[in-house]
C-alpha positions as CSV (number, residue, x, y, z in Angstrom):
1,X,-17.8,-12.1,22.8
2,X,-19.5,-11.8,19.6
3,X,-18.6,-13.8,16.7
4,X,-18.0,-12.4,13.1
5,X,-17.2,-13.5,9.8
6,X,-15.6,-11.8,6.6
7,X,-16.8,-12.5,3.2
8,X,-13.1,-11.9,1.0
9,X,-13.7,-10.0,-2.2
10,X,-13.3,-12.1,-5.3
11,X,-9.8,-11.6,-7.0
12,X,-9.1,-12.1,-11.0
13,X,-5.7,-13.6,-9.9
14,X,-6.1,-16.8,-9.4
15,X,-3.1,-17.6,-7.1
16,X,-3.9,-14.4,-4.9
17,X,-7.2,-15.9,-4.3
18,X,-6.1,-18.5,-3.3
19,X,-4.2,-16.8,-0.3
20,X,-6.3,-13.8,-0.2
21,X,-8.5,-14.8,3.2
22,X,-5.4,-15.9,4.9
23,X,-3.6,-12.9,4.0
24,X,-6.1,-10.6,5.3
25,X,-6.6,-12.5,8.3
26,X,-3.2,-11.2,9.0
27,X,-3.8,-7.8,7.7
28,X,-6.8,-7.6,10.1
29,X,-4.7,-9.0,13.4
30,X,-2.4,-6.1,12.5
31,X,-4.6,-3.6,12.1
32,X,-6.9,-4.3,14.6
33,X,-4.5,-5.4,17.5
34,X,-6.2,-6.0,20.8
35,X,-9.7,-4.6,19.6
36,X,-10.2,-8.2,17.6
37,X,-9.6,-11.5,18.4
38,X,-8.8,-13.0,15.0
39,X,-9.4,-16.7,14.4
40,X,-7.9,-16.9,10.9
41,X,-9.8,-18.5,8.2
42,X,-12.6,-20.7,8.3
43,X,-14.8,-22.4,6.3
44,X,-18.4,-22.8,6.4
45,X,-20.6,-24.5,3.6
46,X,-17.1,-24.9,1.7
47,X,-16.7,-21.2,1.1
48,X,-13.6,-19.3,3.3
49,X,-14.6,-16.9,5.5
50,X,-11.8,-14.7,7.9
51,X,-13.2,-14.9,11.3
52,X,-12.8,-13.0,14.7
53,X,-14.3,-12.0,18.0
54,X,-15.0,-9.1,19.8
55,X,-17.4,-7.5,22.6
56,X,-16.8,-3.7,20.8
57,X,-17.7,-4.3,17.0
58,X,-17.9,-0.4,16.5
59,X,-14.8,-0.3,17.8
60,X,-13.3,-2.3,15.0
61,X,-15.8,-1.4,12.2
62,X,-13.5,1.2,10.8
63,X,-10.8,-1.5,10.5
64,X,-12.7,-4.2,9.0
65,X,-14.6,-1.7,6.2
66,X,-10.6,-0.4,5.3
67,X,-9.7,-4.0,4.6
68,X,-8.1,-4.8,1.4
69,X,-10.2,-8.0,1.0
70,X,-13.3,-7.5,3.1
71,X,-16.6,-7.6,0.8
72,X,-19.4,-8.2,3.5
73,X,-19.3,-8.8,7.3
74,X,-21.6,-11.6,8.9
75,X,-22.3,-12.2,12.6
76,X,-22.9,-15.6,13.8
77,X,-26.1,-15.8,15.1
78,X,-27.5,-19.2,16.0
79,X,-30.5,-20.6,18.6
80,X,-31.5,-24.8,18.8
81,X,-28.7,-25.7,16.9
82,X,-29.4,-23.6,13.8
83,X,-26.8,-21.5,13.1
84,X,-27.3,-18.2,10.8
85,X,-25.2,-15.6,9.5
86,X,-26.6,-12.1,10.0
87,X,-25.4,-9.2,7.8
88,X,-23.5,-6.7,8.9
89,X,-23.3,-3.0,7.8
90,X,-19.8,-2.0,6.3
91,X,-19.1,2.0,6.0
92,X,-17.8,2.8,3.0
93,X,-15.2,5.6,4.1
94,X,-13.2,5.2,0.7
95,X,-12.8,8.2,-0.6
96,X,-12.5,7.4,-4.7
97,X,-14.2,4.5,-6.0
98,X,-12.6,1.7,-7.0
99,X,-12.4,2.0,-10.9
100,X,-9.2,4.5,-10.1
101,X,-7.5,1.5,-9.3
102,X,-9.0,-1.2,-11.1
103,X,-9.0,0.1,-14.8
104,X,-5.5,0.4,-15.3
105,X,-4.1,-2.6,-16.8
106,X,-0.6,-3.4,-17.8
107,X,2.4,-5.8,-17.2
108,X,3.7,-5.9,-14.3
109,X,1.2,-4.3,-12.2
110,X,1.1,-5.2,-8.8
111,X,-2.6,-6.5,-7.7
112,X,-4.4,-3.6,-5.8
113,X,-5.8,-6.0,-2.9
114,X,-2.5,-6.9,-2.0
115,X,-1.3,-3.4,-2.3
116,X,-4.0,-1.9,-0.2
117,X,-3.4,-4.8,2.4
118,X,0.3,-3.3,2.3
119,X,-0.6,0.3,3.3
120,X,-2.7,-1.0,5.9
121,X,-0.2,-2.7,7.9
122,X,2.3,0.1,7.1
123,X,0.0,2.7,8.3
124,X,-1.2,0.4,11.4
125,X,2.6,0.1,12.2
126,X,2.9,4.2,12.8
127,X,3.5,5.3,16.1
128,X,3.4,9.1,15.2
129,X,0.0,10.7,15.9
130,X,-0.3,13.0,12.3
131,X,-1.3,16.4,12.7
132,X,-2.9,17.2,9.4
133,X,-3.7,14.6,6.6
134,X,-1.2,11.5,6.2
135,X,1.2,12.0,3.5
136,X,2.9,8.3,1.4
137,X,5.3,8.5,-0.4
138,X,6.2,5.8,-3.0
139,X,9.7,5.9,-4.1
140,X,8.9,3.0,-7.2
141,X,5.9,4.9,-8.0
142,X,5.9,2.6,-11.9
143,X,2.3,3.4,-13.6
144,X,0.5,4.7,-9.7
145,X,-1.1,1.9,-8.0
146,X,0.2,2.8,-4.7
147,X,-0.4,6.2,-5.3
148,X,-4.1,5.6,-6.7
149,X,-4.7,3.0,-3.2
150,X,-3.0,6.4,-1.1
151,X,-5.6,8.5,-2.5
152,X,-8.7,6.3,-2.1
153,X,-7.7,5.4,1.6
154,X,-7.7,9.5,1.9
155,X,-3.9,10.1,1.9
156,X,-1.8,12.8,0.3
157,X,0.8,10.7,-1.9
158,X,4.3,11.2,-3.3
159,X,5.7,9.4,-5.8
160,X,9.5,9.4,-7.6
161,X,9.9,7.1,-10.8
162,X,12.7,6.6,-12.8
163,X,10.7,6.1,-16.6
164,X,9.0,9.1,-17.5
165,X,7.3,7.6,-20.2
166,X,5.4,5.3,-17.0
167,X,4.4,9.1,-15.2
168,X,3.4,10.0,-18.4
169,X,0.6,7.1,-18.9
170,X,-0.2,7.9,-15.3
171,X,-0.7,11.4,-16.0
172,X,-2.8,10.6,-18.7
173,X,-5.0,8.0,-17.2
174,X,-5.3,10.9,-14.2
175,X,-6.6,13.7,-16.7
176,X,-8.9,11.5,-18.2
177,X,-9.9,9.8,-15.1
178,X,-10.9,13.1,-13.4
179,X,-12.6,14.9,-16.2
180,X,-15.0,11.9,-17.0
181,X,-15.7,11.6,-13.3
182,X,-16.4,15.5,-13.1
183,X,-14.1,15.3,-10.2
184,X,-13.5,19.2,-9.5
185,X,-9.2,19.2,-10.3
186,X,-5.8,20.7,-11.5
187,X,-3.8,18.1,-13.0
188,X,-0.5,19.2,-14.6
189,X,3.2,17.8,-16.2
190,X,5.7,19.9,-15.7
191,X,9.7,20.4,-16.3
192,X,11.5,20.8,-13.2
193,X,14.7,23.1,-13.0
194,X,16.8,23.8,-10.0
195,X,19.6,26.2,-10.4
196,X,19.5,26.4,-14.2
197,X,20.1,22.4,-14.1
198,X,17.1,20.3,-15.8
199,X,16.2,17.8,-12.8
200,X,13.2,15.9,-14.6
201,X,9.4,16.4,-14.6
202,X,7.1,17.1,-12.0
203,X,3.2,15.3,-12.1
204,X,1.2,17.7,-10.3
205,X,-2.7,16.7,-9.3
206,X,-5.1,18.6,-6.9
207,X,-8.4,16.7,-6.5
208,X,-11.7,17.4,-4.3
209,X,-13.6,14.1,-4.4
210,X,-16.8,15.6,-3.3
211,X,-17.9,19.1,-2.7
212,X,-17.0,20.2,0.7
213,X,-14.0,17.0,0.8
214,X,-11.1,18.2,2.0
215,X,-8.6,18.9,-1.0
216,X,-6.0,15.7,-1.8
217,X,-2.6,15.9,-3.5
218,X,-0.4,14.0,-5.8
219,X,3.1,14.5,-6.7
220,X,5.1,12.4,-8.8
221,X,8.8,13.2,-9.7
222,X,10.9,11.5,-12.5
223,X,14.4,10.9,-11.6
224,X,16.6,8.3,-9.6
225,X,14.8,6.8,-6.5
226,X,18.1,6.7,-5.0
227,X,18.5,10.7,-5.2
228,X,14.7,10.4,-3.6
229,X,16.0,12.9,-0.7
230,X,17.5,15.1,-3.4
231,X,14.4,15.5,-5.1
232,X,12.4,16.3,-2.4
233,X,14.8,18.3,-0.4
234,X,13.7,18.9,3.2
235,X,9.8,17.3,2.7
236,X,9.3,14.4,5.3
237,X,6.7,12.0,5.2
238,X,4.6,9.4,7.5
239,X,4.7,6.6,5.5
240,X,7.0,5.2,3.1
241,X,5.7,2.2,0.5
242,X,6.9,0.6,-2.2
243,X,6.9,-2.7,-4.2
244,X,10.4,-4.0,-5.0
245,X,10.8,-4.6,-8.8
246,X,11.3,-8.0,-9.8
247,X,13.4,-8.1,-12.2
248,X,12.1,-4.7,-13.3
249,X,14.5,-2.0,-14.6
250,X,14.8,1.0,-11.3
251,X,18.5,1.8,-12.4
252,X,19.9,5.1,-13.9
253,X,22.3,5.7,-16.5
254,X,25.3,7.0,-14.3
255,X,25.3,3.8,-12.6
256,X,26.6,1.9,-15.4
257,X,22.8,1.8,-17.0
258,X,20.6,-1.3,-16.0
259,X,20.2,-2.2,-12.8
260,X,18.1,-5.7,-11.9
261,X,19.2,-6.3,-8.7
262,X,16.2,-5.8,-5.8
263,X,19.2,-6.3,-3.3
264,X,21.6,-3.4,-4.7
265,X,18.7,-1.4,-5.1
266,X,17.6,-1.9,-1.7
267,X,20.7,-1.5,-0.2
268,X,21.4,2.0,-2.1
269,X,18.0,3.2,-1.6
270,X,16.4,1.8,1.7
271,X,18.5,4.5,4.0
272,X,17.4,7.1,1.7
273,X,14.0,6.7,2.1
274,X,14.7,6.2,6.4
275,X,15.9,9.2,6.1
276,X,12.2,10.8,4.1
277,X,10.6,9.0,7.0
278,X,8.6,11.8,10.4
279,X,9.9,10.2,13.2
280,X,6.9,7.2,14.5
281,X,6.2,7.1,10.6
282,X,6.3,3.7,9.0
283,X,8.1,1.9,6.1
284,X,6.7,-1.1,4.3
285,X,8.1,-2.6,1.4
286,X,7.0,-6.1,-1.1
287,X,9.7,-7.6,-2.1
288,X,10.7,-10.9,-3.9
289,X,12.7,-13.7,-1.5
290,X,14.7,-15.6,-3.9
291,X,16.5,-12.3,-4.3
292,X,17.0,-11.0,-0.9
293,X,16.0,-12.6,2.1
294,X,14.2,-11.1,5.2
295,X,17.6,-11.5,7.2
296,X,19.4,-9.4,4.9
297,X,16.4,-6.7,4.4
298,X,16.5,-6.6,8.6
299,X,20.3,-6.1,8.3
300,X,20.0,-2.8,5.6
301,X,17.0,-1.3,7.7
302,X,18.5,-1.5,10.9
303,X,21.5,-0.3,9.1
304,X,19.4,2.8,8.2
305,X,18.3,3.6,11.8
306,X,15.1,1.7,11.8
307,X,13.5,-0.8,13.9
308,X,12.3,-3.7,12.1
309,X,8.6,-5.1,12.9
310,X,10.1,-8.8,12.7
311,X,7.6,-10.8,15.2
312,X,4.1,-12.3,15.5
313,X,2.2,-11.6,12.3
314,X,4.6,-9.5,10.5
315,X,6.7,-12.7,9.6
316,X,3.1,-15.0,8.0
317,X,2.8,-12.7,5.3
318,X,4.7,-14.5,2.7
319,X,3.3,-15.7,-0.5
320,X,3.6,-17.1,-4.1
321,X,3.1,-15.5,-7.2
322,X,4.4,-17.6,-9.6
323,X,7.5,-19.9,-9.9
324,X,10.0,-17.6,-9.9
325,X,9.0,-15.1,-7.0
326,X,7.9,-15.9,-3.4
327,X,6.7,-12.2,-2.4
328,X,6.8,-11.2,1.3
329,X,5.5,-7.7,2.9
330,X,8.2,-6.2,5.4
331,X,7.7,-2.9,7.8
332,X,10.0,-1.1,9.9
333,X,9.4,2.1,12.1
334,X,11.3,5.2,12.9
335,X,11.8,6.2,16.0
């Protein structure tokens, strides 16, 4: 079999650099199952490199260019004892570039490569076959980074988030985003009202990324993720992702105002969002450790009626951030 290496794209965090090569080495032996031997990381003239092996590199060429982390693609090559690194094409099927994602900056915002990595595994972990254009929804859509990743990947996305004034930057970054781009759109904030009864606002976006594209839509609801299946009434979806707040407020008012707790939140809103999921869809959640560990999270999603991907390289994904949060990636499937 044919031997390949990855070049990982260069991250402004330095910790997630750090890990970034490992971590998509897993991402890739998810994704790309039996189609790739991966090797894991390896080093060659003292920069890290993921490797694998396979006789079908077409066949895996989609997965590696989706990659969160992959920048170029090498295979070894080598005669007499030299050994060469050839380039290798990677198709660009994103369907955005990656400014949409990158220009937003604010506290507390999750890094894109790690969210992208997220999606992939989630999305990799579906058992449905879609019969029209994936749909995500992010129940802790904050400021849109999962919703911006959903987008470029070629997903419709969902969203429900609890501060308006968040949707409202989002919104406004979108608008401006768009025009500047010459992006063909309707983009829209709305009140939304259900039997007289004011139930929040509604972020409305239809966007063609190139003429002839298929159409893409956004929706983003304000409003109580743990009312998610209120808000969105009968509307299913194939995947579900989100990133656990650390320490970041998701609570509402009738609940006795703030609520800091990833493990009450999670255990309030994880069968919700089972309960959003097609059946074959996929959940995947990041979520910090020190407050609620994988044993527990396993416990709440089985409690929900899923079936927990808990073997193999679903349980390497775990990783530091800083001191006070040890951040993990956990997916579950609906049957």
């Amino acid at each position: 079999m044919a031997q390949y290496l990855i070049l990982v794209t260069p991250s402004a965090n330095r910790v997630f650099a750090g890990q970034a090569a490992g971590l998509s080495a897993i991402e890739l032996e998810i994704c790309a199952g039996s189609a790739a031997a991966v090797s894991g990381v390896q080093t060659v003239a003292g920069v890290d490199y993921v490797g694998f092996e396979t006789d079908d590199y077409p066949a895996v060429s989609g997965v590696v260019s989706r990659l969160s982390s992959a920048y170029a693609v090498f295979e070894r090559v080598g005669a007499d004892g030299v050994e060469l690194l050839r380039p290798v094409e990677l198709v660009d099927t994103d369907r955005f570039a990656d400014d949409l994602v990158t220009i937003p900056k604010y506290q507390g915002k999750t890094n894109e490569q790690f969210t992208r990595l997220l999606i992939n595994i989630t999305a990799a972990s579906m058992t449905r076959d879609a019969s029209g254009p994936i749909t995500l929804l992010d129940p802790l859509a904050g400021r849109g980074t999962t919703l911006s990743v959903g987008l470029t990947l070629g997903y419709d996305v969902a969203g429900v988030e609890s501060d308006v004034k968040a949707v409202e930057a989002y919104a406004a970054f979108l608008k401006t985003y768009l025009r500047r781009k010459r992006l063909k759109h309707k983009a829209s904030m709305d009140p939304v009202r259900r039997e007289g009864r004011s139930l929040g606002r509604r972020l409305q976006v239809e966007v063609t990324p190139e003429p002839g594209d298929r159409q893409q839509q956004l929706t983003v609801l304000t409003g109580d993720t743990r009312q998610s299946a209120v808000l969105w009434g009968k509307r299913k979806f194939d995947l579900v992702v989100a990133d656990a707040p650390y320490g970041v407020v998701h609570g509402s008012a009738d609940r006795g105002g703030r609520d800091r707790s990833s493990a009450g939140l999670l255990a309030d809103a994880l069968p919700v969002w089972a309960g959003q999921l097609k059946h074959g869809g996929a959940l995947g959640l990041a979520w910090n450790t020190y407050g609620l560990t994988r044993e527990e999270l396993t416990a709440i999603a089985d409690g929900a009626g899923l079936e927990p991907m808990d073997d193999g390289p679903y349980l390497r994904l775990g990783h530091r951030v800083d001191s006070s949060i040890f951040r993990d990636a956990f997916v579950a499937r609906k049957p």
